[in-house]
C-alpha positions as CSV (number, residue, x, y, z in Angstrom):
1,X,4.0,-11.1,-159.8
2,X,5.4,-13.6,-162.3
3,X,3.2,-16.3,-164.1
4,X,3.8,-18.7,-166.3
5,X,1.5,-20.4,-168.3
6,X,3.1,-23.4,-170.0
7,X,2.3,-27.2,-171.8
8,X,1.3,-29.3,-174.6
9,X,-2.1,-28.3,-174.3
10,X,-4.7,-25.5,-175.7
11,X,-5.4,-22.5,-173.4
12,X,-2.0,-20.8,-172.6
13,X,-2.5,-17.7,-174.7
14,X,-6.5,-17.4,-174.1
15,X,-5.4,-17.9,-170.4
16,X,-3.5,-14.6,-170.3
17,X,-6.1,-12.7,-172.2
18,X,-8.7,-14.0,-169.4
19,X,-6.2,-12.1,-167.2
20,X,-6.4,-8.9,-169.5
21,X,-9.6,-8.9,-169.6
22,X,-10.2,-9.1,-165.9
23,X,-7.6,-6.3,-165.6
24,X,-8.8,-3.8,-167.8
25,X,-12.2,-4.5,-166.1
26,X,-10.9,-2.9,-163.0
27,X,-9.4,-0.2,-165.2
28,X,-5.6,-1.0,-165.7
29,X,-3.8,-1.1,-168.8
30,X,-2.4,-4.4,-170.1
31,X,-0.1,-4.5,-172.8
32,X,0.4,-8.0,-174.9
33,X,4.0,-8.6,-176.5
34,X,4.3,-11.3,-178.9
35,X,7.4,-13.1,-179.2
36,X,6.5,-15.6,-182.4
37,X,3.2,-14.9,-183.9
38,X,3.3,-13.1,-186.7
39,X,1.9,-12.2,-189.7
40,X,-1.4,-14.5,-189.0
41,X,-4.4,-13.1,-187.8
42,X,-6.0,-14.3,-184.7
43,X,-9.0,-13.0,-182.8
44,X,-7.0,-10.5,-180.6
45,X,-5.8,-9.1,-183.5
46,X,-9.3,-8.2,-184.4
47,X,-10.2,-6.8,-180.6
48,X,-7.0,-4.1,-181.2
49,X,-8.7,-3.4,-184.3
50,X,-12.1,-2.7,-182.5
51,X,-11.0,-0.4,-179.9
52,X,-8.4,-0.2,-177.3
53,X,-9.5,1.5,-175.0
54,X,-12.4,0.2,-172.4
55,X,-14.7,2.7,-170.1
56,X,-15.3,0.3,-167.2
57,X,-18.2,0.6,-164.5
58,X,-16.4,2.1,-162.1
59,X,-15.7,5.1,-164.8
60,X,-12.2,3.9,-165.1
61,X,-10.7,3.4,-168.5
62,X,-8.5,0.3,-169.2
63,X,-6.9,-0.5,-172.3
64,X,-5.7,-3.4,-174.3
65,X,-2.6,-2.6,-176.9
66,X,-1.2,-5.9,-178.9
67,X,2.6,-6.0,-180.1
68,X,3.5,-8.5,-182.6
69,X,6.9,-8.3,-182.7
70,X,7.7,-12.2,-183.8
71,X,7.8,-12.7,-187.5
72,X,5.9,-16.1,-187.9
73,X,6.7,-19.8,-187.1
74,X,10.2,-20.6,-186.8
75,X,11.3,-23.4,-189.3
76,X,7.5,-24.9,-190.3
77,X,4.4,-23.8,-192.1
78,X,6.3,-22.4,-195.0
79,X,8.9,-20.3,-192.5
80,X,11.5,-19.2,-195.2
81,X,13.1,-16.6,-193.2
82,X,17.0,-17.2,-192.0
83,X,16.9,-18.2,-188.6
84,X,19.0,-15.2,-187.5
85,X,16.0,-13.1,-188.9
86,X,13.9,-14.6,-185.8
87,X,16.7,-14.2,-183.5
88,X,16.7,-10.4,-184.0
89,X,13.0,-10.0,-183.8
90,X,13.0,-12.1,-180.3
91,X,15.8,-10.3,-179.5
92,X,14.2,-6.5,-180.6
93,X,10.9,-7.7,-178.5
94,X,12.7,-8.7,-175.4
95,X,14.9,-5.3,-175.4
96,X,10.9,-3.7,-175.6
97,X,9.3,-5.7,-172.8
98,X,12.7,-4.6,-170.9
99,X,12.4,-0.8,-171.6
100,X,8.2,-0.7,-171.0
101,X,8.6,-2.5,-167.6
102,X,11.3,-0.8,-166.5
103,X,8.5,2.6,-166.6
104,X,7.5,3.3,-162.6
105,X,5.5,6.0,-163.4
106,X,1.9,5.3,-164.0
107,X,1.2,9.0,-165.7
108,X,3.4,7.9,-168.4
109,X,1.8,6.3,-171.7
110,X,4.4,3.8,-171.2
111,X,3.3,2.2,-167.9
112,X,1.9,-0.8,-168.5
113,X,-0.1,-2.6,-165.0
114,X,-0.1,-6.1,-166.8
115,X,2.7,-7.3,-169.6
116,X,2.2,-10.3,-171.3
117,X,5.2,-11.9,-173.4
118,X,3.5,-14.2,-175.3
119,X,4.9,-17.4,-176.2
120,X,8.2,-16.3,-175.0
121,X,8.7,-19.9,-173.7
122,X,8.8,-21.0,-177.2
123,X,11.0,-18.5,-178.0
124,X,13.1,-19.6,-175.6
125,X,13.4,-23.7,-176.8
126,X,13.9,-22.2,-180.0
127,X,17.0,-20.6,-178.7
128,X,16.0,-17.3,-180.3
129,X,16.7,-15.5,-176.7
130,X,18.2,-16.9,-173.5
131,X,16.1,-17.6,-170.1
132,X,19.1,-15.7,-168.5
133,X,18.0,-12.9,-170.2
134,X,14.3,-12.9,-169.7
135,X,15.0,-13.3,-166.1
136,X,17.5,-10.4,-166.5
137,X,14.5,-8.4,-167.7
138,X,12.3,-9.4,-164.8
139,X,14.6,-8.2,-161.7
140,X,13.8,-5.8,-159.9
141,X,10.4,-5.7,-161.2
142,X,7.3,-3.8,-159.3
143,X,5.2,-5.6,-156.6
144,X,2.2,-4.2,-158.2
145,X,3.0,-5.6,-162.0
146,X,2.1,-8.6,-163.1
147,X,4.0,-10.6,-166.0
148,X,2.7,-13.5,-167.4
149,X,5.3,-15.6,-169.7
150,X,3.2,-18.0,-172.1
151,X,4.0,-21.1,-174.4
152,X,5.1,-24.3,-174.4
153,X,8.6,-26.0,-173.1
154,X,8.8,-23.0,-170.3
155,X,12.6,-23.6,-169.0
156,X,12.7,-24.7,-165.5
157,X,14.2,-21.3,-164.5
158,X,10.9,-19.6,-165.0
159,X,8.7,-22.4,-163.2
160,X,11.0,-21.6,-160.1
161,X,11.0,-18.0,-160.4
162,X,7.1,-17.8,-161.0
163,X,4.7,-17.0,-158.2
164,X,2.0,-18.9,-160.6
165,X,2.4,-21.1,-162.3
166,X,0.2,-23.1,-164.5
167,X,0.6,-26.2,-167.1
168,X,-2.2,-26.8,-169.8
169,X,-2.0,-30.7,-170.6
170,X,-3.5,-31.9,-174.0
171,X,-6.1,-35.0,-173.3
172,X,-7.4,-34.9,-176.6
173,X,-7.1,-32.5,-179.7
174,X,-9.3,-32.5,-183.4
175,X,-5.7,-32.1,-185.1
176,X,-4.9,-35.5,-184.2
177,X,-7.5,-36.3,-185.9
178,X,-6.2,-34.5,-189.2
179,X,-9.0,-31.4,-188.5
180,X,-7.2,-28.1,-189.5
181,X,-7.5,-25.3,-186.5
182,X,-10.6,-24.1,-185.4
183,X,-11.7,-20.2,-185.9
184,X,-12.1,-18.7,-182.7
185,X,-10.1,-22.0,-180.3
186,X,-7.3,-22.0,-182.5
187,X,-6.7,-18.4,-183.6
């Protein structure tokens, strides 16, 4: 199963750790790839930090793992990396999502029930990776695995190919207002 979870507004990312959590409550293992954040710290950081693995009621263990494989902001907040330095990271995470979810075999350490390639979108309307290739990734993938594809500006290609999909539209926003991002809704 493929969702996307795109817009202007707040939610997309703290949507597909809703998901996480929900799976590793029934004991799968959900593994969270991200395709621009960086160096910042945000609250799932912290969770990896805590534990990763979860014993669940049913005596089932579940686990969390977080990959930041993007190296910041592209272009604003101070980004002074060469833009070919983004392109390579995008590029090295994609090539990972590709090789973890091409694993069929549950018993391996890299099976993986849920993937989350987070704010690949924007990865994508930065023209750090191609939607052709994300897609490529996705063939062939298992009936039991769910993807969910997250950020902004999600091409149309992965609106049509999505069993889910959902768009988060900003009504109103404290930035707008000149307040800097909020601990815990922001990051």
């Amino acid at each position: 199963m493929i969702v996307v979870f795109t817009g202007n507004g707040k939610g997309k990312t703290t949507a597909a750790l809703g998901a996480a959590v929900r799976a590793v409550g029934r004991g799968q293992r959900v593994l969270m790839v991200q395709f621009i954040k960086g160096p910042w710290k945000s609250g799932e950081d912290e969770i990896q930090v805590a534990s990763s693995k979860f014993q669940v009621a049913s005596g089932r263990v579940g686990s969390f793992e977080l990959k930041k494989m993007g190296l910041g902001f592209v272009g604003i907040l101070g980004d002074q990396l060469p833009f070919e330095e983004h392109v390579r990271a995008a590029k090295n995470a994609l090539a990972f999502c590709a090789q973890v979810l091409a694993t069929r075999d549950s018993k391996l350490a890299t099976f993986y029930d849920m993937v989350i390639l987070d704010e690949v979108n924007v990865a994508v309307a930065l023209k750090l990776i191609e939607p052709k290739q994300v897609l490529e990734v996705l063939e062939g993938l298992e009936d039991n695995k769910i993807v969910i594809l997250t950020g902004r500006d999600a091409p149309q290609e992965f609106l049509d190919r999505a069993d889910l999909a959902t768009e988060m539209k900003e009504i109103k926003h404290p930035f707008n207002s000149g307040k800097l991002g909020k601990l815990n809704v922001e990051f």
